[in-house]
N, C-alpha and C positions, 0 to 999 in steps of 0.2 A: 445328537444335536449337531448342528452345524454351524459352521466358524465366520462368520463376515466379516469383512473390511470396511469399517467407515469414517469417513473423513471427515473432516471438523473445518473449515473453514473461516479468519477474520478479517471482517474488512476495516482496516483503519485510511482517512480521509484526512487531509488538511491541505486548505487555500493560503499558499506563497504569492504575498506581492511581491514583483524585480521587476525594475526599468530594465529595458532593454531597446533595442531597434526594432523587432519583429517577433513575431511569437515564436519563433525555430530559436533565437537568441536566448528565448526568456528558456522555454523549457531546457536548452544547454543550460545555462547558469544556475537553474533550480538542478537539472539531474548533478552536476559538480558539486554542488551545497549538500546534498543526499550523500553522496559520494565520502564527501569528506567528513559525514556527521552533523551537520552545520545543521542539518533538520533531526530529528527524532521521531516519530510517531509514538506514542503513547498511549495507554487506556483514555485518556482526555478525548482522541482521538478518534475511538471505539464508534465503526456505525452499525453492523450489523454481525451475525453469525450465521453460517449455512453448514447443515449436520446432513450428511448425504450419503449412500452406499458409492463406495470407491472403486469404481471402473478403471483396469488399468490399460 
């Protein structure tokens, strides 16, 4: 028999409302909130999964 690698992939999603000036502002201020925890993604969050042979 032979051995294979496969890898599991999960895609979790969620839409952050922030004022900001511009949208390079907004994604700063949501990456810093990520940063700090201030978001979580969660199984709530759950959109898809990809099960695939792992190329390295």
């Amino acid at each position: 028999m032979e051995t294979f690698k496969i890898e599991i992939q999960e895609f979790l999603s969620k839409i952050i409302e922030v004022e900001a000036s511009n949208v390079n502002e907004a994604i700063s201020k949501v990456k810093e909130m990520y940063k700090k925890e201030e978001i979580v993604l969660n199984s709530e969050d759950y959109v898809t999964t990809k099960i695939e042979e792992y190329n390295e």
